[in-house]
C-alpha positions as CSV (number, residue, x, y, z in Angstrom):
1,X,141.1,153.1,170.6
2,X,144.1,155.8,170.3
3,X,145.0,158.8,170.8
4,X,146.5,160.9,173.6
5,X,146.2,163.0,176.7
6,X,146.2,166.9,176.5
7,X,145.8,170.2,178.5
8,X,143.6,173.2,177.5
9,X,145.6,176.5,178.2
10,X,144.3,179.6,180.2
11,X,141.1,180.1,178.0
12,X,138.3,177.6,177.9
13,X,138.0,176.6,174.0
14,X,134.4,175.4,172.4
15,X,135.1,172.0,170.0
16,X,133.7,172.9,166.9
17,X,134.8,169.6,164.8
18,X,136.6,166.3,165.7
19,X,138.5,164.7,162.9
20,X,140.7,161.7,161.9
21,X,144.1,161.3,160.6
22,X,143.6,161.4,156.6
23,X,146.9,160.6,154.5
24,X,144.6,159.7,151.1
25,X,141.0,159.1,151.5
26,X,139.3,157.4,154.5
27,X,137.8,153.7,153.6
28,X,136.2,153.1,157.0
29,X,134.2,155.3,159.9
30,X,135.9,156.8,162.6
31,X,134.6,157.2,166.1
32,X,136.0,159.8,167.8
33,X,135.3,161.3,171.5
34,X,136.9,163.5,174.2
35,X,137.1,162.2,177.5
36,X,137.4,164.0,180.9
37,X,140.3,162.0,183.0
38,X,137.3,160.0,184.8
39,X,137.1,158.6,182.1
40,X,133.6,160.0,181.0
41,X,132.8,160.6,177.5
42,X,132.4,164.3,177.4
43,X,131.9,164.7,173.4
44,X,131.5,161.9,170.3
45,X,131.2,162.3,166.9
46,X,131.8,160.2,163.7
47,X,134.1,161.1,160.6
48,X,132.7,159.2,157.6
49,X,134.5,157.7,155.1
50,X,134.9,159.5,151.8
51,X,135.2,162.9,154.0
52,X,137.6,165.3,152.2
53,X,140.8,165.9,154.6
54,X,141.9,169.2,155.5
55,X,145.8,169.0,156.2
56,X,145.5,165.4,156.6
57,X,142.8,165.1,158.6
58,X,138.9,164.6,157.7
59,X,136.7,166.2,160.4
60,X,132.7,166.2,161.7
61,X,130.8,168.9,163.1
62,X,128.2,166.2,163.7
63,X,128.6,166.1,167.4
64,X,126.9,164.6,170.8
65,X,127.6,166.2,173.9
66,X,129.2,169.0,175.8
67,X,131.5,171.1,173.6
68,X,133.4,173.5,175.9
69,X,136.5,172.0,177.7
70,X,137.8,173.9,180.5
71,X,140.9,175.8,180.9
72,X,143.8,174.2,182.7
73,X,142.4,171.0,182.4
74,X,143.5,167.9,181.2
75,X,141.6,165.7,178.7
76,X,142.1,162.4,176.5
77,X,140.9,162.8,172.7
78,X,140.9,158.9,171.3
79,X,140.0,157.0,168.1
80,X,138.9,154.3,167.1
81,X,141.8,153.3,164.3
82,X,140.1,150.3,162.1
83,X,141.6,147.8,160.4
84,X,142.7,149.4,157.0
85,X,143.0,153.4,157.6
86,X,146.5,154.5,159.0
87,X,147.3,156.6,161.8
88,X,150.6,158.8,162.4
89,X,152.6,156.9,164.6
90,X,155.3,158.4,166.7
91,X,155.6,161.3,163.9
92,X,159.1,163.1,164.2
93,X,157.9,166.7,164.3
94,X,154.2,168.4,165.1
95,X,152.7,171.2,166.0
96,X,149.9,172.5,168.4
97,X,148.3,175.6,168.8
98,X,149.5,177.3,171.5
99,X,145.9,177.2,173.6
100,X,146.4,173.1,173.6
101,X,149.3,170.9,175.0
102,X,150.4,167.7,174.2
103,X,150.6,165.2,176.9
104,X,151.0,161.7,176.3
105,X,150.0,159.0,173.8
106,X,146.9,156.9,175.0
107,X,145.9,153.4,174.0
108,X,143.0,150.6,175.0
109,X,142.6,147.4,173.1
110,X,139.3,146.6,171.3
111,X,137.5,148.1,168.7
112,X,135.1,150.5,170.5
113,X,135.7,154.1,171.3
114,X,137.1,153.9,175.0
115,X,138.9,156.0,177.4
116,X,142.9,155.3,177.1
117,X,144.3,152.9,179.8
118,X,147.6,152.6,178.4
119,X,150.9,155.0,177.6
120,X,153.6,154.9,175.8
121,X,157.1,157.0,176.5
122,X,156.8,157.8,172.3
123,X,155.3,160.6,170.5
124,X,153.1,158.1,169.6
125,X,149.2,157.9,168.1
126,X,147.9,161.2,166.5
127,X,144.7,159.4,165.0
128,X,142.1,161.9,166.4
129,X,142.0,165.6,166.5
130,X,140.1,168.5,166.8
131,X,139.8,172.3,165.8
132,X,138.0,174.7,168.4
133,X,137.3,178.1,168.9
134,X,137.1,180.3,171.8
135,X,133.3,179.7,173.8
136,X,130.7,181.4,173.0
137,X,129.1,183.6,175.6
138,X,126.2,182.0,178.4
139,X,122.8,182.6,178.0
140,X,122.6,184.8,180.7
141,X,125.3,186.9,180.0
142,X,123.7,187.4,176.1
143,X,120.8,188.1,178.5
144,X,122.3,190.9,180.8
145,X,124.3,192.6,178.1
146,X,120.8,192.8,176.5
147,X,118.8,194.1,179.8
148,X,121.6,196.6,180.1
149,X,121.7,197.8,177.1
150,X,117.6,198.3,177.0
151,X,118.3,199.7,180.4
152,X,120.5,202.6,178.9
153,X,118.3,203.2,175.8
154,X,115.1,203.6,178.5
155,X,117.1,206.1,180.2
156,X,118.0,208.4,178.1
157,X,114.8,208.7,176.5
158,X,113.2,209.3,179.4
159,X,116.1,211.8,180.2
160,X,115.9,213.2,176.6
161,X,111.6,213.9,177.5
162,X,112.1,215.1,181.1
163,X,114.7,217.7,179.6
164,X,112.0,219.5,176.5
């Protein structure tokens, strides 16, 4: 497994896809997974092979597990590489959005998705990534937005009949 370690900005984001590096077209699977730094597996998801890339990655929206990460927290986002499909190693020049910040490069031997026990000082393995958006809102607040707004509608009719 690769990947690396990075830290959601101010603003919790929701992971809507995870994807794999993509240069061509992907002959194997990918697992892919973010990890809290415990080192549980907080969200998994597979891209297939075949998947058309977008900007040289291929993503899922198949996933298992929590999608929100929390802001000013760090996480670890690793891939399993395979034996054929490439991944961009120690890449001169990327870019991030601005609500995500690159940390380190992770690594663990062995060809299961696994949390990163290894770094490296390089740029490193940019394998897996992800696109997110911002969270959706709770239940309850849906809820109380809802209640209120009922609320508001009750009372004016009822002002609107006390006042004929």
């Amino acid at each position: 497994s690769l990947g690396y370690e990075f830290t959601v900005g101010s603003t919790a984001i929701d992971v809507a896809s995870l994807g794999y590096f993509d240069n061509g077209s992907l002959t194997e699977n990918h697992e892919v997974g973010i990890y809290d730094m415990s080192g549980d597996l907080l969200l998994s998801g597979t891209v297939d092979s075949g998947t058309s890339a977008v900007n040289y990655f291929a993503y899922t929206t198949s996933l298992t597990g929590s999608n929100t990460l929390a802001a000013n927290t760090n996480y670890e986002i690793m891939a399993v590489s395979g034996i054929v499909d490439l991944y961009s190693f120690n890449p001169t020049s990327f870019s991030t959005d601005p609500d995500v910040t690159f940390f380190q490069p992770e690594w663990t031997s062995g060809n299961t998705l696994a949390f990163g026990q290894n770094t490296l000082s390089e740029t490193a393995y940019f394998g897996p990534n992800f696109t997110f958006g911002a969270p959706a809102p709770e239940p309850v607040s849906v809820s109380l937005l809802g209640m209120s707004s009922f609320g508001l509608a009750f009372r004016r009719r009822m002002k609107a009949k006390t006042a004929k």
